[in-house]
C-alpha positions in Angstrom: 53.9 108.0 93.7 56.1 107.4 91.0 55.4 110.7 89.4 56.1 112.3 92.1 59.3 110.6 92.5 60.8 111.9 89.2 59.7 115.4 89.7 61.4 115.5 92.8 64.5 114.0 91.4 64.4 116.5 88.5 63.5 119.2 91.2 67.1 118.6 93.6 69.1 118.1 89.9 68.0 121.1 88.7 68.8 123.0 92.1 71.8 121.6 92.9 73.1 122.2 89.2 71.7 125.8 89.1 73.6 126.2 92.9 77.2 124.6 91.6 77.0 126.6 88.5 76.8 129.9 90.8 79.8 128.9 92.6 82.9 130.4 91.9 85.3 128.2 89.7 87.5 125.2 92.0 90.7 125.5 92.3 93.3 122.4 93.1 93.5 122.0 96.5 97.4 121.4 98.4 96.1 119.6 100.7 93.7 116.8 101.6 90.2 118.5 103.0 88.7 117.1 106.3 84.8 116.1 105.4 82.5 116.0 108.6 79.6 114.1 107.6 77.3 112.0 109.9 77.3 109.4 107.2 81.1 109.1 106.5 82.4 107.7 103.8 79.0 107.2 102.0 77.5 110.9 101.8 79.4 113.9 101.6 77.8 118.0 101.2 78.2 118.2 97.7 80.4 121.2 97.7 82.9 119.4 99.2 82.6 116.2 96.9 83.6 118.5 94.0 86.2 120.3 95.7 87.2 116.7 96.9 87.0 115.4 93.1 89.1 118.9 91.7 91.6 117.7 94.2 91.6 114.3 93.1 91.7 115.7 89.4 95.0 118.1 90.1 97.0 115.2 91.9 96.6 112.3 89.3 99.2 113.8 87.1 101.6 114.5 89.4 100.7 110.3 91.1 101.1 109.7 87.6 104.6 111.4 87.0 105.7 110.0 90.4 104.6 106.2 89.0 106.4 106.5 86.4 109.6 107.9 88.0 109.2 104.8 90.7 108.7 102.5 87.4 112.1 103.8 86.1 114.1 103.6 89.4 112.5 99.8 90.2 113.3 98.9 86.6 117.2 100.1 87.0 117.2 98.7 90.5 116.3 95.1 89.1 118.9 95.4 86.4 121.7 96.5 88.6 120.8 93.4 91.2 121.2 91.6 88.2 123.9 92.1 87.1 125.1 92.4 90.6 123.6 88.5 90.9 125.6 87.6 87.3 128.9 88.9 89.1 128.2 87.1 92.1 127.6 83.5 90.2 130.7 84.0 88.2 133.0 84.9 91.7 131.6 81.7 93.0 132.7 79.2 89.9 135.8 81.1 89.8 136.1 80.4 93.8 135.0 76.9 93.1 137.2 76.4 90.7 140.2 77.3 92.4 139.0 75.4 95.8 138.3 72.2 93.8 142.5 72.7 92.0 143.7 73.5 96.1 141.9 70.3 97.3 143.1 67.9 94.6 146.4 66.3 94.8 149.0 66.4 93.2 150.2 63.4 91.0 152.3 60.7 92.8 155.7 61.4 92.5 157.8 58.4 90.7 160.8 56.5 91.5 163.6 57.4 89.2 163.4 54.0 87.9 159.5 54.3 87.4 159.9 57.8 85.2 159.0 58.0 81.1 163.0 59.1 81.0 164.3 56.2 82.4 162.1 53.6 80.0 163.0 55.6 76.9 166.8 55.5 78.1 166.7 52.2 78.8 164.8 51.3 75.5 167.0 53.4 73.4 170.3 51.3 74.9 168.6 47.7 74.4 167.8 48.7 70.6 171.5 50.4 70.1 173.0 47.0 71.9 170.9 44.5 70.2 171.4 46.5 66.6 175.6 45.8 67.4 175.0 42.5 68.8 173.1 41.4 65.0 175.6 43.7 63.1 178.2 42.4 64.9 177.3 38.5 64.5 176.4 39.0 60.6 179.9 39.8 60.1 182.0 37.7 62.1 
């Protein structure tokens, strides 16, 4: 049974080689074809499986072309979000920055009396008055 197995094997090879060598040379398809088979998806006329595969064939390079020009506009869409993002990030420190100098206060205002000027006036008088008072009492 066997024997008879691989002879009939060898048999249908030979034929349907012999039968899709006589066929006139494939051509790439422009469209997807329509394959009526009562066992879709799992056995197809082989005619149709090779037109099927020439069509496969022509459109990888152009899939492959199209990939790649995808590739290349994904790629510069994620760098322009990005630096879209980076410009974003910065606005928002800059915005918090000038919240955060709106919301503080500003610095109590002091009494005249309070201020640095007064002190150093003040200080400046005591030191010219007590320098006279010792000059003053060192010669008399």
């Amino acid at each position: 049974m066997t024997r008879a197995m691989v002879v009939l094997t060898v048999g249908l090879l030979w034929a349907s080689a012999r039968g899709f060598a006589s066929s006139p040379p494939l051509v790439p398809c422009a469209e997807a074809q329509q394959v009526d088979s009562p066992c879709v998806g799992v056995l197809v006329p082989e005619r149709e499986a090779a037109e099927a595969l020439t069509c496969l064939r022509a459109d990888l390079p152009a899939c492959e072309k199209a990939a790649e020009v995808t590739r290349a506009e994904l790629a510069a869409e994620v760098e322009a979000a990005k630096k879209e993002a980076e410009a974003q990030r910065k606005r928002a420190e800059k915005l918090s920055t000038l919240l955060d100098q709106a919301v503080t206060p500003a610095p109590p205002r002091l009494e005249w009396w309070q201020s640095v000027e007064f002190a150093v006036t003040i200080s400046v008088v005591a030191v010219g008055a007590l320098t006279a008072a010792i000059v003053l009492g060192v010669v008399d």
